[in-house]
Structure formats: C-alpha cells, structure tokens
MARVEX-355664 format. One line per 10 residues: for each residue x, y negated, z negated of C-alpha. Coordinates in nm, 3 decimals. Example, Ala and Ser with C-alpha at 12.3 -4.5 7.8 and 13.67 -1.06 7.14 Angstrom:
1.230,0.450,-0.780 | 1.367,0.106,-0.714
//
This chain:
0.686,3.756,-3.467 | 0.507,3.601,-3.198 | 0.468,3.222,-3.186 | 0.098,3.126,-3.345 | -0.127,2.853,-3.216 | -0.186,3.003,-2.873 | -0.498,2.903,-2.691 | -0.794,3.176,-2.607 | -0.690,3.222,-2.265 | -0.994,3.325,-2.005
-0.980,3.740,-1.930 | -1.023,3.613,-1.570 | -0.669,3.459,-1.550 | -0.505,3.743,-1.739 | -0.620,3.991,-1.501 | -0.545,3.772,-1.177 | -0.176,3.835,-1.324 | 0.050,4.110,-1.219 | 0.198,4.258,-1.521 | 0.566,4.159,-1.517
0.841,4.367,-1.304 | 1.179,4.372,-1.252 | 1.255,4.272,-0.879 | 1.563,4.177,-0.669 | 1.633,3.860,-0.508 | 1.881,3.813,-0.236 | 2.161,3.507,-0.252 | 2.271,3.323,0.045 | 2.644,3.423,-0.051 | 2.516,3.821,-0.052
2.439,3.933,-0.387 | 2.166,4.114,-0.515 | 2.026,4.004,-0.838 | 1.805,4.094,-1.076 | 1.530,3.944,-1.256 | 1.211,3.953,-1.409 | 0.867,3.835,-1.210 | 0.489,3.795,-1.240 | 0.293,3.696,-0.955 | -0.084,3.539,-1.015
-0.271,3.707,-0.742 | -0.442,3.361,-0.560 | -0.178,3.088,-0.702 | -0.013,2.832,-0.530 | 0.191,2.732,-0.805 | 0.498,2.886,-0.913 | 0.779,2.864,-1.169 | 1.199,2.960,-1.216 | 1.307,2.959,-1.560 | 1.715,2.981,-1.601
1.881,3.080,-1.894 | 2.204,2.992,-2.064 | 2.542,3.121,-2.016 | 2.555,3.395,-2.163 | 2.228,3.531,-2.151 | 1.922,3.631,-1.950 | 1.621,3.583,-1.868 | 1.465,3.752,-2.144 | 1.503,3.451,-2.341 | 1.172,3.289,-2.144
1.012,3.570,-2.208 | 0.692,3.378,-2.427 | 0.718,3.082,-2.214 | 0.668,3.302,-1.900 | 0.362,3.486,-2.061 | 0.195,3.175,-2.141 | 0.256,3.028,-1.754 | 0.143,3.288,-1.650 | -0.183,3.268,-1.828 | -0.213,2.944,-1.722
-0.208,3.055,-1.366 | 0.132,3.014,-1.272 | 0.360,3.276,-1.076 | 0.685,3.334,-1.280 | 1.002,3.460,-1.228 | 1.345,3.434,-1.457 | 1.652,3.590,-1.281 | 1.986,3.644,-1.444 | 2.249,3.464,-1.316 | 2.553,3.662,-1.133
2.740,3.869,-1.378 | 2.485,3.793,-1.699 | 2.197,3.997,-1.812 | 2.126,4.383,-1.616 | 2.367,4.246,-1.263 | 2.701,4.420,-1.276 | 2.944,4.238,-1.456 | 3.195,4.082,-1.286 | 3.502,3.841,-1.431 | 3.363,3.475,-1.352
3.568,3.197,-1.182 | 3.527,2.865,-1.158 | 3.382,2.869,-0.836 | 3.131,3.099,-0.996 | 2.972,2.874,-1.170 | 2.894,2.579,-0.912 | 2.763,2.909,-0.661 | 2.533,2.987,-0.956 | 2.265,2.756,-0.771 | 2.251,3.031,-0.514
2.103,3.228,-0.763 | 1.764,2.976,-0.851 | 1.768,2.908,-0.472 | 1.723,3.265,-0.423 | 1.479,3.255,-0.693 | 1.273,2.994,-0.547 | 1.270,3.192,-0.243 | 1.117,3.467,-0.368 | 0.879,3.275,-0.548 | 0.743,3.116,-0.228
0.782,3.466,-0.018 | 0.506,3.544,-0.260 | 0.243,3.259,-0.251 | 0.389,2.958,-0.393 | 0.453,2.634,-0.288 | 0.427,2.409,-0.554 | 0.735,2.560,-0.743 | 0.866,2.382,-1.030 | 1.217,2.509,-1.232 | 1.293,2.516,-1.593
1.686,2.574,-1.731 | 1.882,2.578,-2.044 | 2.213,2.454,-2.086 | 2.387,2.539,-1.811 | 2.070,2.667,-1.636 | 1.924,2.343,-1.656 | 2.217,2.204,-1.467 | 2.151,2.424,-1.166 | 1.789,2.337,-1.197 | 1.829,2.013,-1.117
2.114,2.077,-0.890 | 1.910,2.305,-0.671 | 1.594,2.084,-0.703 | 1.804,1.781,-0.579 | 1.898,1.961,-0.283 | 1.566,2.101,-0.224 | 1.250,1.842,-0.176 | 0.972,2.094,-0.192 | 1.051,2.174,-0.579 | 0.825,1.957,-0.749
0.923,1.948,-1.096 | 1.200,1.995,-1.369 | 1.274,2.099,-1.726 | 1.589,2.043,-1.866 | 1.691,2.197,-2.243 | 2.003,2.108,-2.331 | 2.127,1.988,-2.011 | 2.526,1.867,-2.004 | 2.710,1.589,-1.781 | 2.933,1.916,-1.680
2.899,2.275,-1.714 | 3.147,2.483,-1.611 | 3.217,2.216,-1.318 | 2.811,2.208,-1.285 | 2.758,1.817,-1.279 | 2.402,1.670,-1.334 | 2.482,1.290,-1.321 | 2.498,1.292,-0.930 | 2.215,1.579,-0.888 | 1.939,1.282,-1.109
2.040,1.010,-0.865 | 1.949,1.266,-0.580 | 1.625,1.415,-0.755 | 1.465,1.045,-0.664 | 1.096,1.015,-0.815 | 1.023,1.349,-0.975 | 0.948,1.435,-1.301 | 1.158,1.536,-1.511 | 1.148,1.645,-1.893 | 1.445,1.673,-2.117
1.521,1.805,-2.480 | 1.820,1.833,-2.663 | 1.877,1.878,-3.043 | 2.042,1.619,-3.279 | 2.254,1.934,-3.405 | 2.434,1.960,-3.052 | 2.552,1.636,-2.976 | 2.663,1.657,-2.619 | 2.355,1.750,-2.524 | 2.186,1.453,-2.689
2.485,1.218,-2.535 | 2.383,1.404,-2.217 | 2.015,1.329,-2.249 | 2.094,0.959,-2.319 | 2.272,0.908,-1.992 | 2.007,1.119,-1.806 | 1.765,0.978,-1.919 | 1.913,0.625,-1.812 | 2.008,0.775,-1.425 | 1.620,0.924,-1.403
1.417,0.721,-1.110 | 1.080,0.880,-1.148 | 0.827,1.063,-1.478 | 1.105,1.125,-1.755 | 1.041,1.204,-2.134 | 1.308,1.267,-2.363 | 1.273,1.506,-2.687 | 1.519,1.494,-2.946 | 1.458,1.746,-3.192 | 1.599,1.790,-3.544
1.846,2.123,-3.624 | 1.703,2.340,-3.365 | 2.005,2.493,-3.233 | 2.063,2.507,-2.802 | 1.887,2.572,-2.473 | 1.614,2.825,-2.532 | 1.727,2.896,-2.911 | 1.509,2.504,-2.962 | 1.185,2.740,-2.845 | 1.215,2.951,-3.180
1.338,2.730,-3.434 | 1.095,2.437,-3.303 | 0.778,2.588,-3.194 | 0.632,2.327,-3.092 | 0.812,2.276,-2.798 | 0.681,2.589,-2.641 | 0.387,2.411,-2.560 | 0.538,2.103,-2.489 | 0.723,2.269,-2.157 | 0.419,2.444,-2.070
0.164,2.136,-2.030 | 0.508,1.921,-1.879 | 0.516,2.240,-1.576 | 0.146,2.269,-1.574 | 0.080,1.900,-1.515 | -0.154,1.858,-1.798 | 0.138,1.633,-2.030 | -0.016,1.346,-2.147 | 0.199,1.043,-2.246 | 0.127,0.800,-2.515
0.016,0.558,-2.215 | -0.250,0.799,-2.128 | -0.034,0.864,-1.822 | -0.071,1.273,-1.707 | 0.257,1.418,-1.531 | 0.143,1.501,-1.171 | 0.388,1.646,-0.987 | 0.440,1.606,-0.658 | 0.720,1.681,-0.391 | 1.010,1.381,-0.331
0.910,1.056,-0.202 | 1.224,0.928,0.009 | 1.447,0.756,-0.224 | 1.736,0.525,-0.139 | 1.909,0.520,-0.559 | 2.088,0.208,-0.407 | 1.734,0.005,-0.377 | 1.589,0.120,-0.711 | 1.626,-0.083,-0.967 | 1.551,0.106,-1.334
1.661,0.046,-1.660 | 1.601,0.426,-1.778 | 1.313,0.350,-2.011 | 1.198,0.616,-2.247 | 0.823,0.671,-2.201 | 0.578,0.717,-2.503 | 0.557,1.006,-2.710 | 0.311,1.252,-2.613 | -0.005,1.249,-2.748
//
C-alpha cells in the first residue's frame, strides 16, 4: 500500500512533470546504463537517488514521485550489472568505478535543466554519493542511508573530509550496527549542515523508507531545503565553499532534532 500522510500537491506541479521513462546514461569508462527519469519541465533543481547492492532503482520509486511533485527533476539509475543492465560478474574494481555510474547520472540530470543537483544513496549507494559529490563541487547536497566506512573498497571517511561545508543527512538503524558505528564516525568527520537519524528495527538502506515511514518525508524536506532543525535553522544548500579540513576545527556535533 502506498505510504499515507502525503500532502495535496498543486495540479500545476504535477503536470509541469514528465511522467517517468526509462532512459540511458553514458559512463566515462563506456557503458550504457539504464535508469529511470522524470524531468520537471522549468526546474533548476535536480536529484540522483542510488540504490543498494543488489538492487535498483525501483526501490526510490515513492521518494522520486514525491520530488518530483515538489518540483524536482529525478532520476535513479542502476548501477553496472544490477537492475535491467546486462549482468556481468563484478570485481573489485567494479565497485570503486561504480561512481561513474552517479557521475553519469548527474550528467544527464544537468543535460536536462538542472544545476542545483543534489544525490541521495543507500548503503553502498550512499558511499558513491558522497564519493562523487566530493569530487564534484557543483552537487549541492547529500543523503546518506546506511552509509559504511567501506563498501566493497568504497571508502566514505576520506570522501566527508573532501565534501567541506555541505549538507549532509544521515540515517542508519540501531538493528544494523555498522551502519550506526558508521554514522557515529561520519557524523564526527562532517565540516558543514549534518543531522544524524538513528532509527529503531527498521532494517537497511531504502528497506528504513517502508518499515519507518516517517523518514520518507524526512529525506524529502532535507533535498528540498525546507528541513527545519530544532534551532530553527533551515538546510540551504548551496555549492562548496573552499575548504582546507586541516584549518577547520569541529568537534562533529549532532544538531537538534527536527522539528
């Protein structure tokens, strides 16, 4: 059943919206890829959402709708040899070239309108968020559900450092402790916005957005801006101010629940 407690959304935004499509996008490293877009015809704003090993892009599929009603371009590829790409036997060099893939992503997302583009992964996927927003200034925002220290060789620790003063939300559940150890030391490493949810028996990466559905529209207002900390502070993203993680002095501290 679909997730209740949705907000009337104005018939003006929902037609703006192209109905969702399966596309290609083109890596650096010459694959083709599929995945699953919506562009919002007059938008500047744009979104990636990355799933977990093991899965696809399907598994955004309500959190896409309701970006997209917000006014927010979406696409959600499937990573090299997951969801409808061919299949092909993964190395471990596979794994680290995975960030192609949301490069290529955010590509297409900007070939088509946006440039405030913001990424949101699970598990692994939010590994090669951050990876590929550290290494790219322009992406103004991340979300990361279940992140790890190491995927599959996909490192995070030295991608926060690197991410500077951006936002950056992160959930993990108390019933998969290396994410929550993850989240900890993330949370500690994070130089700019950062809120930390730790949720009770709600599973991994995108499984949290069924079992606690509350979070759906936590990740929503965190990507559209409109997050409101106990502070009265609003997330406003913004691209990278230059950061030298040598001169910054932080202690990690865990903003104020949300109101």
């Amino acid at each position: 059943p679909r997730p209740t407690g949705e907000s009337m959304i104005p018939i003006l935004l929902v037609s703006a919206a192209l109905a969702a499509q399966d596309v290609q996008i083109h890596t650096s490293d010459g694959l083709d890829l599929h995945a699953r877009a919506s562009v919002v015809e007059g938008s500047d704003k744009g979104v990636v959402l990355v799933h977990m090993l093991g899965r696809n892009g399907g598994d955004w599929a309500y959190v896409a709708e309701r970006l997209e009603h917000a006014h927010m371009s979406v696409i959600a590829p499937d990573l090299r040899g997951q969801g409808d790409n061919p299949d092909m036997e993964l190395t471990a060099e596979d794994y680290p070239a995975m960030q192609r893939d949301v490069e290529a992503a955010v590509a297409w997302l900007r070939e088509h309108g946006a440039t405030e583009v913001s990424c949101a992964g699970a598990a692994l996927g939010a590994n090669l968020c951050l990876r590929a927003a550290a290494d790219d200034p322009d992406i103004v925002n991340v979300v990361m559900l279940s992140p790890g220290l190491n995927y599959k060789g996909v490192t995070a620790g030295d991608a926060m450092a690197r991410y500077g003063l951006r936002p950056v939300l992160l959930v993990a559940s108390d019933d998969d402790p290396y994410a929550a150890r993850s989240v900890a030391v993330l949370e500690k490493q994070a130089l700019g916005q950062v809120h930390t949810e730790i949720l009770e028996r709600a599973g991994r990466g995108t499984k949290m957005l069924n079992r606690s559905p509350e979070l759906e529209g936590v990740v929503t207002s965190w990507l559209r801006g409109t997050f409101q900390l106990a502070s009265g502070e609003l997330v406003l993203p913004k691209p990278a101010m230059p950061v030298d993680p040598g001169e910054v002095h932080t202690t990690g501290r865990k903003l104020d629940a949300h109101k």
